[in-house]
C-alpha positions as CSV (number, residue, x, y, z in Angstrom):
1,X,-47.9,62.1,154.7
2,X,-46.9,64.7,151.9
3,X,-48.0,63.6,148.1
4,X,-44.2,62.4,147.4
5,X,-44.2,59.9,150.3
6,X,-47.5,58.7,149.0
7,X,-46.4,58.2,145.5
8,X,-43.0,56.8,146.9
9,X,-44.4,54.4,148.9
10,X,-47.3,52.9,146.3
11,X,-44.5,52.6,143.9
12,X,-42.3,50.8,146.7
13,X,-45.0,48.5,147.1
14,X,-45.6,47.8,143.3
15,X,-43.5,48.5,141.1
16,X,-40.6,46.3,140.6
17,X,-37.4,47.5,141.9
18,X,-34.9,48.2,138.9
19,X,-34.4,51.6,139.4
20,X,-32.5,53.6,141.7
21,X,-34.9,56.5,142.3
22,X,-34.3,59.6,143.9
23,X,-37.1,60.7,146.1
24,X,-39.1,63.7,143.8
25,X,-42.0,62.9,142.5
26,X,-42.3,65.5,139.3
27,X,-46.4,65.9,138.5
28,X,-45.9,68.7,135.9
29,X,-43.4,70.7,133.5
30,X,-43.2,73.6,130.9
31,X,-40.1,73.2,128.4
32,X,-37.3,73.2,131.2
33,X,-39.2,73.8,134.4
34,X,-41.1,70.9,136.3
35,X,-43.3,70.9,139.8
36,X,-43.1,68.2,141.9
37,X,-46.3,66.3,144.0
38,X,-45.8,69.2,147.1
39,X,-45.3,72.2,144.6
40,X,-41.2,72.6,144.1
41,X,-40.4,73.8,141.5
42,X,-37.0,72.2,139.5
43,X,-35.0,73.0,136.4
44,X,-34.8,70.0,134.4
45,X,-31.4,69.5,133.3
46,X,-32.2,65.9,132.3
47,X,-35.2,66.1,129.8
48,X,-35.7,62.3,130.9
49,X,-32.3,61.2,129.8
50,X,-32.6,63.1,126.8
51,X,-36.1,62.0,125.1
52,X,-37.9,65.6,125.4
53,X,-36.2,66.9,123.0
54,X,-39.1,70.0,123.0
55,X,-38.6,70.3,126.6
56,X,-42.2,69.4,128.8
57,X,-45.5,70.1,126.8
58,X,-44.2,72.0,124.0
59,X,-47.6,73.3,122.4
60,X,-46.8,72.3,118.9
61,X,-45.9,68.8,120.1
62,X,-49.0,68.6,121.9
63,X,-51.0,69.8,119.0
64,X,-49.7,67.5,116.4
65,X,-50.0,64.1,118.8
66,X,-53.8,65.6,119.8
67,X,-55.0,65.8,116.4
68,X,-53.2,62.2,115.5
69,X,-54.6,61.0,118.9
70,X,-58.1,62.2,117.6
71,X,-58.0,60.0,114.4
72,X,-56.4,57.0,115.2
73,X,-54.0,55.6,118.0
74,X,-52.5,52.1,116.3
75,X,-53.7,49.7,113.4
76,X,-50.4,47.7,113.3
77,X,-47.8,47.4,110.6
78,X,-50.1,45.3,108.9
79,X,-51.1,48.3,107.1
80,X,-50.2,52.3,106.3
81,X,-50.2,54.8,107.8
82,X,-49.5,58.6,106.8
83,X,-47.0,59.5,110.1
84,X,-45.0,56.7,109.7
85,X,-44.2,57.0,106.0
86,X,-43.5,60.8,106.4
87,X,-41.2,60.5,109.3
88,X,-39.0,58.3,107.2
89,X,-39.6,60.1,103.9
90,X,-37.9,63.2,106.1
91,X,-35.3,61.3,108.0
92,X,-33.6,59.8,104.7
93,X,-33.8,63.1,102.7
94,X,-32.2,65.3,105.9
95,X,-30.0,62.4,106.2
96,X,-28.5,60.8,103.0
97,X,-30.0,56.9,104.4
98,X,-32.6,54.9,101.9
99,X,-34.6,53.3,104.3
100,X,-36.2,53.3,108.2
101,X,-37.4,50.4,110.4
102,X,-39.5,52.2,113.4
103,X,-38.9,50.5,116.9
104,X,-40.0,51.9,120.5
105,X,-36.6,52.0,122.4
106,X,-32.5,52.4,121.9
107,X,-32.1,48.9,122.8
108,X,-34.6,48.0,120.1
109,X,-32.8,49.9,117.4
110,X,-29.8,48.7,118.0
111,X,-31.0,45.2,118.0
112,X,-32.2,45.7,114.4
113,X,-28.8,47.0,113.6
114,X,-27.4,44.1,115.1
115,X,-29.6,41.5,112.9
116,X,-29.2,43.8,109.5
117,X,-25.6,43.3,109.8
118,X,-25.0,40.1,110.2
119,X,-27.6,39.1,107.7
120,X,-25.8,41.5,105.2
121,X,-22.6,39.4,105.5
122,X,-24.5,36.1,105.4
123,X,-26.2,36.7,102.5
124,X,-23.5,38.1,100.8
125,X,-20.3,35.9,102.4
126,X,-22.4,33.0,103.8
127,X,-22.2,31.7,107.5
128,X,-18.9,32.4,109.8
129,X,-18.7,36.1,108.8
130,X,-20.6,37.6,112.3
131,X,-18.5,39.0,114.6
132,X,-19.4,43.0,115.4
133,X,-16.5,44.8,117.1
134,X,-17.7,47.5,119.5
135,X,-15.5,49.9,121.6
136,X,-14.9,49.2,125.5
137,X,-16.4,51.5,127.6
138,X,-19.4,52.1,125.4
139,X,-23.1,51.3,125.8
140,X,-25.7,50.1,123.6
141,X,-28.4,48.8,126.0
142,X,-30.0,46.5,128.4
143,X,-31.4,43.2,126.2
144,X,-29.4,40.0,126.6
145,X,-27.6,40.9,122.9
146,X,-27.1,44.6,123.7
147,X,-25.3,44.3,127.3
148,X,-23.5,41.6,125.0
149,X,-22.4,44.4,122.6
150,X,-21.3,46.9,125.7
151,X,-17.7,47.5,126.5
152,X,-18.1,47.5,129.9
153,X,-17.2,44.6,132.5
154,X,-19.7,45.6,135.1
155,X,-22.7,45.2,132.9
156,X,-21.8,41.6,131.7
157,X,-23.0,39.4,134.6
158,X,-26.1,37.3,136.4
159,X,-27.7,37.1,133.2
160,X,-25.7,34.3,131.0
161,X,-25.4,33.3,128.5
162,X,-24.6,36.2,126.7
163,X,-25.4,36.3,123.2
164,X,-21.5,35.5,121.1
165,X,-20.0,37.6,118.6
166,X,-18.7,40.6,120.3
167,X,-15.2,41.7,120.3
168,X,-14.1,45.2,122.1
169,X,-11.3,47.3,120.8
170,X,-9.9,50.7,123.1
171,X,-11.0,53.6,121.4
172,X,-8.9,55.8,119.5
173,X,-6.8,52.7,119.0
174,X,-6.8,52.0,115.2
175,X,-4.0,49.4,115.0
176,X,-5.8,47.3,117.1
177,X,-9.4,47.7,116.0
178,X,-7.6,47.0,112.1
179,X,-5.9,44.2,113.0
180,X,-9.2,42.8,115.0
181,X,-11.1,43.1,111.6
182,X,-9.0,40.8,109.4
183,X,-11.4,38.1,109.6
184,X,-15.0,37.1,110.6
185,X,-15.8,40.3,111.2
186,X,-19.3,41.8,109.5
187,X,-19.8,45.3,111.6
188,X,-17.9,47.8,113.7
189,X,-20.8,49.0,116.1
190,X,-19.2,52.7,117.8
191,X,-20.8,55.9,119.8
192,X,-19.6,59.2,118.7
193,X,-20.0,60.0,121.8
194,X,-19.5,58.2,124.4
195,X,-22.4,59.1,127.1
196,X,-22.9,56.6,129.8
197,X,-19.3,56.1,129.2
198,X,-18.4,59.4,130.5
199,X,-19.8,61.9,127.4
200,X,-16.4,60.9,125.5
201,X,-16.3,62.1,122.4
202,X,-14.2,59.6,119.9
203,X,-11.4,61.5,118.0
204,X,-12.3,62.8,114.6
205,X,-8.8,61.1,112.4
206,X,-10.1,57.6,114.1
207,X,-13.7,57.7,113.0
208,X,-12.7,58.2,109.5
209,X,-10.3,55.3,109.8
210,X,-12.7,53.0,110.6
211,X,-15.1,54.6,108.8
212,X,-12.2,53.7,105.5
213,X,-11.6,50.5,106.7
214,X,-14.9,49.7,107.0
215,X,-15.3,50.5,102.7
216,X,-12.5,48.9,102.2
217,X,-13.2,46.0,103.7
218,X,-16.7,45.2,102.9
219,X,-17.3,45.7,107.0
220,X,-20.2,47.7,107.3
221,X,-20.2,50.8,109.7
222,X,-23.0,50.9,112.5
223,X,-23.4,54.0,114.7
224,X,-25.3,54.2,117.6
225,X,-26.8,57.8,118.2
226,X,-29.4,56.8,120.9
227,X,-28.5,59.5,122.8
228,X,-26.2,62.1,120.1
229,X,-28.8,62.0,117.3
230,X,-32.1,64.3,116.6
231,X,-30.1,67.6,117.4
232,X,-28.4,66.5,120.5
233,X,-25.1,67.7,119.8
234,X,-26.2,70.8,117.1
235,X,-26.6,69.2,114.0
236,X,-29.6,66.2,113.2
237,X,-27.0,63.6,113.8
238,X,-23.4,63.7,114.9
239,X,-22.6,61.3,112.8
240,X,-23.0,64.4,110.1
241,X,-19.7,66.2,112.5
242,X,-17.1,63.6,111.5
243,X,-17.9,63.8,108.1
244,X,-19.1,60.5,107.3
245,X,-22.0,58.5,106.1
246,X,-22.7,55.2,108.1
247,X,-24.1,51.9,106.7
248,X,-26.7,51.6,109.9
249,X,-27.7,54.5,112.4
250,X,-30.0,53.9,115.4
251,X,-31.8,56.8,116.9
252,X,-34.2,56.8,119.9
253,X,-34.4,59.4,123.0
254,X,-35.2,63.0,121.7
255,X,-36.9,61.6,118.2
256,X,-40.5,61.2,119.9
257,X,-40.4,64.1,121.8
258,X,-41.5,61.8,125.0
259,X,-43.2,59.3,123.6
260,X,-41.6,55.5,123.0
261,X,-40.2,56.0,119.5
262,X,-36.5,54.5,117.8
263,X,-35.1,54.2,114.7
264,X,-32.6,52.2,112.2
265,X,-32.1,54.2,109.3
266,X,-30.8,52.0,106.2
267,X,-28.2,53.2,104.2
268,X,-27.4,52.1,100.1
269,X,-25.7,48.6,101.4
270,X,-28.2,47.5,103.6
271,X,-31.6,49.4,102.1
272,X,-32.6,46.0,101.2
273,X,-31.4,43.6,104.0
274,X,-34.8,43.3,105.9
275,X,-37.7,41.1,104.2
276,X,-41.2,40.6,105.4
277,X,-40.7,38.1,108.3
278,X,-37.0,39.3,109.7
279,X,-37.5,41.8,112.2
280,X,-41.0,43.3,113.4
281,X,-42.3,45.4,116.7
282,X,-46.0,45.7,117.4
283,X,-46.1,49.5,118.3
284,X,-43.0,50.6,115.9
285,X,-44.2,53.2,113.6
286,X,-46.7,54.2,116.0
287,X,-49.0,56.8,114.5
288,X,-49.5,59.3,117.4
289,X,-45.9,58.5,118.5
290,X,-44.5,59.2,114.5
291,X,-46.6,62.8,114.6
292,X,-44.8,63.7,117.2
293,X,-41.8,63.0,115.9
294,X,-42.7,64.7,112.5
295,X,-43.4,67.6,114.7
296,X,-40.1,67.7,116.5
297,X,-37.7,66.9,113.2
298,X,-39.8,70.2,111.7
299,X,-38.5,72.0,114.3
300,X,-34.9,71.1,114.0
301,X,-34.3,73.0,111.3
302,X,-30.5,75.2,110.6
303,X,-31.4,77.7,112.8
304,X,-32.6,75.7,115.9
305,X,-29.7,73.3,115.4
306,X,-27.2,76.7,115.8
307,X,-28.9,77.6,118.5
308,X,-28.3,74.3,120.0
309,X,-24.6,74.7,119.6
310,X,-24.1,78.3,121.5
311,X,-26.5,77.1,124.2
312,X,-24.0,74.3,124.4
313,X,-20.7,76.7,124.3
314,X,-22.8,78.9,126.7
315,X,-23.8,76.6,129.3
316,X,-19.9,75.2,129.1
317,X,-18.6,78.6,129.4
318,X,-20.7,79.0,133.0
319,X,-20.6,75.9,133.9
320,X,-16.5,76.6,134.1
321,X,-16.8,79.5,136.8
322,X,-18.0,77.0,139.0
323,X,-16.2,75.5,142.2
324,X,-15.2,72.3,141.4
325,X,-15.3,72.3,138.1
326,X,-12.0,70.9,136.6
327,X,-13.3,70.2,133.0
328,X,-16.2,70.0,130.4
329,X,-16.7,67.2,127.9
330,X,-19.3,66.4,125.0
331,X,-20.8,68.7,122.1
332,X,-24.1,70.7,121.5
333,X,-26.1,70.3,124.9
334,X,-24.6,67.0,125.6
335,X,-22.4,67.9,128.4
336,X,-20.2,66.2,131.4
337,X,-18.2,67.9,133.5
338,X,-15.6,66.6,135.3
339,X,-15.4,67.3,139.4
340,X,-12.4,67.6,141.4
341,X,-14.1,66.4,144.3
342,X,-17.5,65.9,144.8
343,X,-18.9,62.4,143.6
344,X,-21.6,63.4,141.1
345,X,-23.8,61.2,142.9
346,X,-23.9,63.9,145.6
347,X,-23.9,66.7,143.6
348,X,-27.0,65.4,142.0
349,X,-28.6,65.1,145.5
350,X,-27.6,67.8,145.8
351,X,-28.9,70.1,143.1
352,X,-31.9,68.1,144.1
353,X,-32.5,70.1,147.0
354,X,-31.4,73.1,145.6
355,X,-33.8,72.9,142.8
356,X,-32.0,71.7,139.5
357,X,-32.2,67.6,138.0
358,X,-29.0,66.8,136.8
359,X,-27.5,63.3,135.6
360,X,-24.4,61.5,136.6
361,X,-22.0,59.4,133.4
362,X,-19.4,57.3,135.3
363,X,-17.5,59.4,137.3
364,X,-18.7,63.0,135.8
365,X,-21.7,65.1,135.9
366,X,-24.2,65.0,133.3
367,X,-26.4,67.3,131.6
368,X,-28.8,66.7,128.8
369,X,-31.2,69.9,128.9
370,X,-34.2,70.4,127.0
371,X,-32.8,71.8,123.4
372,X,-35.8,74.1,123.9
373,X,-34.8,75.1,127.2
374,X,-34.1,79.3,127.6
375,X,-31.1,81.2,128.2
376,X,-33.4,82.1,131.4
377,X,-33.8,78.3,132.5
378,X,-30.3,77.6,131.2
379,X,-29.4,80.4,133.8
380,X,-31.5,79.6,137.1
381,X,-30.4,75.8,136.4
382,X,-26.6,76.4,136.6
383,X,-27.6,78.9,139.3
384,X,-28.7,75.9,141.5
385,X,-25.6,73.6,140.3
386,X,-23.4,76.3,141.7
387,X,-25.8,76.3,144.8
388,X,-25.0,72.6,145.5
389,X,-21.2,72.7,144.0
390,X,-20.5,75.0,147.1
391,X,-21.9,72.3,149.7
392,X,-18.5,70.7,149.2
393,X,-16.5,73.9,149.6
């Protein structure tokens, strides 16, 4: 029996089985590059769904959790600590927000988003007033309140009740999402970009409709950027793109550089929502998790976020000479590309065993490398999607 058939089969016996795994067992990684339990080597096209940022075992990162590590691992938000209070001292002066609530997942974030709005309108408009209008085909997570909050059909069964107060509107349709804001309505909850949705990005004139409406109306504006914030697309937020300034942004993924981190940054309406009491998490604001974080927005600084752009424009540009390739989607190093073939379930098998991890989004092909990842990586990945594109030749 080879080491991935032993670790396949222990966690077939014991670990509960919520996950459609594919059968690599990765033990090991540099920035892009990973080894699996028998030695093959992969590009990782994936960096875990897009939470190392830094790519595997970036030195600094590792330096800056060690030392942490060395002094203290977790005291609770009973009391301070220095990581947690810088993080947020940085992510409100790169970003233009007053205020951060630390969680440990997307789903988390967006939960606290959830609560800060509605308790906005109550205290301001009284009971009646919490409806949150979301897009369809958009995702926001897996908790009984966040499937309620996704657009998507498929994810809304087995598990009712579902928590009430959703409404979807079609993106890009402004006449309808206007007309669904009249009344009762506290937030409108949108991704800039769309990613398990299909890495749809929303149209530029619409987000700063709703994002007027939303003044206008006293609505406030939540975006999710799960997977598009912390340099994602080539700037700290894409949010920051469209030209606007949300009332609630949730961040998660690439912000802990691989460990369980997530954030709701506060803007000027609802700095002062949350009281002691209203929303908690035992490990947000972890210390060894908020160093690594520090150490990962220090690095996203003008330059790195450029060079996260042409890496984007560079892999797209590639990723177009490729058989099967019938279009590109997404910004920065968020990318899907669209197949006129292949079902990107394949094609990820396939790259499999040609030695690059890639993603599927609906019915596209998804990559979220490693921002850190070289123009060497970048190549010997694509390399090995072209390898598995020409299976279906």
């Amino acid at each position: 029996m080879s080491n991935t058939e032993r670790i396949i089969n222990r966690d077939g016996e014991y670990v509960a089985h919520s996950y459609g795994r594919f059968p690599v067992a990765i033990v090991e990684g540099k920035n892009a590059t990973c080894y699996d339990a028998d030695g093959k080597k992969y590009i990782d096209f994936t960096s875990g769904i897009g939470v190392n940022s830094l790519g595997f075992c970036d030195d600094g990162w590792i330096k800056a959790v060690t030392e942490q590590l060395s002094k203290l691992q977790h005291i609770s938000n009973l009391y301070y600590t220095e990581p947690c209070g810088k993080l947020a001292e940085i992510l409100c002066n790169r970003t233009g927000m007053k205020r951060v609530f630390f969680a440990n997942g997307g789903a988390e974030a967006n939960e606290g988003a959830i609560k800060a709005a509605r308790k906005y309108s109550f205290q301001k408009y009284g009971p009646g007033r919490s409806t949150i209008v979301t897009l369809k085909n958009s995702f926001h997570g897996r908790t009984v309140t966040t499937l309620s909050a996704t657009g998507q059909d498929v994810f809304h069964n087995y598990f009712f009740p579902f928590t009430e107060g959703f409404e979807f509107c079609e993106a890009g349709d402004f006449t309808a999402l206007s007309r669904m804001c009249e009344n009762g309505v506290c937030a409108v909850m949108i991704e800039l970009i769309q990613g398990e949705g299909g890495v749809l990005p929303l149209e530029q004139d619409f987000v700063k409709k709703v994002a007027a409406l939303c003044r206008e109306r006293d609505i406030l504006l939540i975006v999710d950027e799960v997977q598009t914030g912390i340099g994602r697309t080539g700037s700290l937020f894409c949010f920051e793109q469209y030209g606007i300034l949300p009332d609630l942004v949730t961040a998660a993924k690439g912000i802990g550089g691989g460990l369980p981190l997530a954030a709701v940054l506060f803007g000027a309406k609802t700095a002062e929502v949350f009281n002691p009491g209203d929303h908690a998490t035992t490990f947000g604001g972890n210390p060894v998790a908020c160093a690594g974080a520090v150490e990962v927005l220090r690095r996203l600084d003008d330059g790195f976020l450029n060079e996260v752009k042409k890496k984007g424009e560079y892999i797209a540009d590639r990723l177009k000479k490729l058989p099967h390739v019938a279009g590109i989607s997404g910004m920065g190093m968020m990318i899907g590309v669209t197949l006129d073939g292949p079902k990107p379930q394949d094609v990820v098998r396939a790259g499999i065993e040609e030695g690059v991890l890639t993603l599927t989004a609906k019915s596209k092909l998804r990559l979220l490398p490693p921002l850190t990842a070289t123009y060497g990586e970048i190549d010997e990945g694509i390399e090995g999607v072209g390898r598995a594109l020409t299976r279906f030749l």
